[in-house]
N, C-alpha and C positions, 0 to 999 in steps of 0.2 A: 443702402450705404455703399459708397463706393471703396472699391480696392483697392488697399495700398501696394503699391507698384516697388518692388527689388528690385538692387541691382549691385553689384560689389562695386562702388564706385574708383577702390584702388587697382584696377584690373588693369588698367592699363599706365599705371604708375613703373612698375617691374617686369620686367625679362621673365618670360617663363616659355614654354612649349608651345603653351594654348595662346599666350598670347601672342605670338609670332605667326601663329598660326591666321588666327581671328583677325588681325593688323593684316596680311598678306592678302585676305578673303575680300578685306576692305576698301584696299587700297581696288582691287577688282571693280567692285558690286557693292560699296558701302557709300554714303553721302552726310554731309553737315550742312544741316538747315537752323536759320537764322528766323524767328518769325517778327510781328510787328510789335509783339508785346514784349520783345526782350530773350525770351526763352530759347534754349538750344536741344537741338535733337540728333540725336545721330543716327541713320537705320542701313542697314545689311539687307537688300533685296537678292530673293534665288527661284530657281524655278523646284529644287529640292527641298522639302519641307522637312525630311527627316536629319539632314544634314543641319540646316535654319535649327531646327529644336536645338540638335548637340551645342551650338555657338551658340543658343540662351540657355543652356545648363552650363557651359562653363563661364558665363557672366553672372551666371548667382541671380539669375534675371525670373521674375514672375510674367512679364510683360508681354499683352496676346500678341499671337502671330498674326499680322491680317494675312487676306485672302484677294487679290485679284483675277479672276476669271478668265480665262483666255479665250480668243474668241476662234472662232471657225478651228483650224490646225494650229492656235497658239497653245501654247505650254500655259498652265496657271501661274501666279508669281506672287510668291510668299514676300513678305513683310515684317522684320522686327523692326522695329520703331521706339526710341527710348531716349527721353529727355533728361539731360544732365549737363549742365552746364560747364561740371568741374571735368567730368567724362571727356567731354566736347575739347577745354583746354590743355587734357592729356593729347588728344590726337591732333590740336596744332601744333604742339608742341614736338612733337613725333613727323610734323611737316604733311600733315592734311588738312588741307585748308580748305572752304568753303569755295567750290565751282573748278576743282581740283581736276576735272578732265586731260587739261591740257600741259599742268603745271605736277603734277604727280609726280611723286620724293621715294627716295627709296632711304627707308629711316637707317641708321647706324645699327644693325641688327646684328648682336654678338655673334660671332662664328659657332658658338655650339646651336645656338637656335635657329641658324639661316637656313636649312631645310625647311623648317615648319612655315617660315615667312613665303618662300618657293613654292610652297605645297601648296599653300592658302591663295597666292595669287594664280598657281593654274589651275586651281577647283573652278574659279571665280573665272579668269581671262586668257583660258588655255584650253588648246586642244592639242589630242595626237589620233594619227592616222595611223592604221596598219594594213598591209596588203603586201603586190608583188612588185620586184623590179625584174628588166628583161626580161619580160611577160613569151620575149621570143623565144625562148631557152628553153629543153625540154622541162630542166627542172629548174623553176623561176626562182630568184633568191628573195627571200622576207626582207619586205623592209619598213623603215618605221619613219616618221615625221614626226616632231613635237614643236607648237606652236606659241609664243606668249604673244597677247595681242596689245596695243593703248595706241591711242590717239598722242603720248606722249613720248616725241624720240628720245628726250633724257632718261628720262625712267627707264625706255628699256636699255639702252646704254648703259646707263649704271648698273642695270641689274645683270648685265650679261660679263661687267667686270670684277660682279662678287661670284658672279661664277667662276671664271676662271682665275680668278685666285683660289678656288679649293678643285681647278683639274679640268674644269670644264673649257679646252682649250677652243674649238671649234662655236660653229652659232655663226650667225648673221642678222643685221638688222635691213630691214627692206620696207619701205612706201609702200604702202596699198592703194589703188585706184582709186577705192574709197576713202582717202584722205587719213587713214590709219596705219599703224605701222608693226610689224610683227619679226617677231626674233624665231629663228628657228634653227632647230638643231636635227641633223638627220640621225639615222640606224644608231651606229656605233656610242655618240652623244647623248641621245636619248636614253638610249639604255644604263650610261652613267648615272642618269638623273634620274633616273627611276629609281636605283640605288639607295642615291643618295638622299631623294624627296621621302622613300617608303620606309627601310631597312634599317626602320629606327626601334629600340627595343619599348620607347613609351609610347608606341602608335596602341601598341596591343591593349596600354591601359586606356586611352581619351579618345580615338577612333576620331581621329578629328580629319577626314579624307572621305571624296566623294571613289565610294566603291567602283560604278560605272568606270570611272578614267581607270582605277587603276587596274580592273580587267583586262582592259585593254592591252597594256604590255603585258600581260601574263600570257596574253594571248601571243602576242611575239615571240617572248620565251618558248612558249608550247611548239612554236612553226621551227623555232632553232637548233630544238632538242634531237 
């Protein structure tokens, strides 16, 4: 007998933490698929499977995680995959549309929850680097990078103008060789957003962040103490 399959279908109806969060993730590493028989899917690919879980516990979701193998030095790469049509029409409506690579939206995200959206899109299409500057100096100064990546210059555009409207005055958008384009913000800026992305009091309840990154500045912290 097969399983019936969960899912809160109003979850992405309303503003909330987790969904700013989960929307952010997606806009990343999430896709809308159209098949031949009508039906809509929406699914969240990661290479972190314990993270993947959290964002099907706060969808209310039963629905398996597949499993792609990675091969030689690849990374495994986890799969929620969940068909809903009504789901589907929340997140056009929110401006993610089907083949959304290039055309990628950054939704109206209320000023209390724009962290969580921040958070979720550099779990998903963010990196930051720690190490030294003036490496020539006896004592080299710490310093830090953080990266947001897309193929889409408006998206990051627009997202580097909800930043600074809440402070984040600094950032740059720059071409990649490889036809992508990355926003980044060095030491002093990072470190606001680190702030502001973590040093939230309901991180402590929903843990909806990939640990790995945010060691990482803690680990800056630790070089500046």
């Amino acid at each position: 007998m097969p399983i019936s399959r969960k899912v809160n279908l109003d979850f992405f109806k309303k503003w909330s933490h987790n969904t700013a969060y989960v929307l952010g993730f997606f806009a990343a590493d999430g896709y809308i698929t159209h098949n031949k028989r009508g039906a809509d899917f929406f699914s969240i690919q990661i290479t972190d499977l314990d993270l993947l879980d959290k964002i099907r516990k706060v969808l209310e979701s039963n629905h398996k995680i597949g499993l792609r193998e990675g091969k030689g030095k690849e990374k495994n790469l986890y799969r929620l995959q969940i068909g809903s049509k009504e789901m589907c029409q929340d997140l056009r409506r929110l401006g993610y549309a089907e083949n959304k690579t290039k055309s990628l939206f950054v939704p109206n995200v209320p000023r209390k929850y724009l962290a969580d959206f921040v958070r979720g899109y550099f779990d998903g299409d963010g990196s930051v680097w720690v190490g030294n500057s003036h490496k020539e100096r006896i004592n080299p100064d710490p310093a830090m990078l953080l990266v947001f990546t897309s193929c889409s210059l408006d998206f990051l555009s627009r997202l580097k103008s909800r930043l600074a409207a809440v402070g984040l005055l600094g950032g740059s958008v720059v071409k990649n060789k490889r036809n992508y384009y990355r926003l980044s913000y060095s030491t002093l800026d990072a470190l606001k957003l680190y702030d502001f992305m973590y040093n939230s009091i309901h991180l402590k309840d929903d843990g909806l962040f990939l640990m790995r990154k945010r060691i990482i500045f803690e680990r800056l912290l630790k070089m500046r103490s």
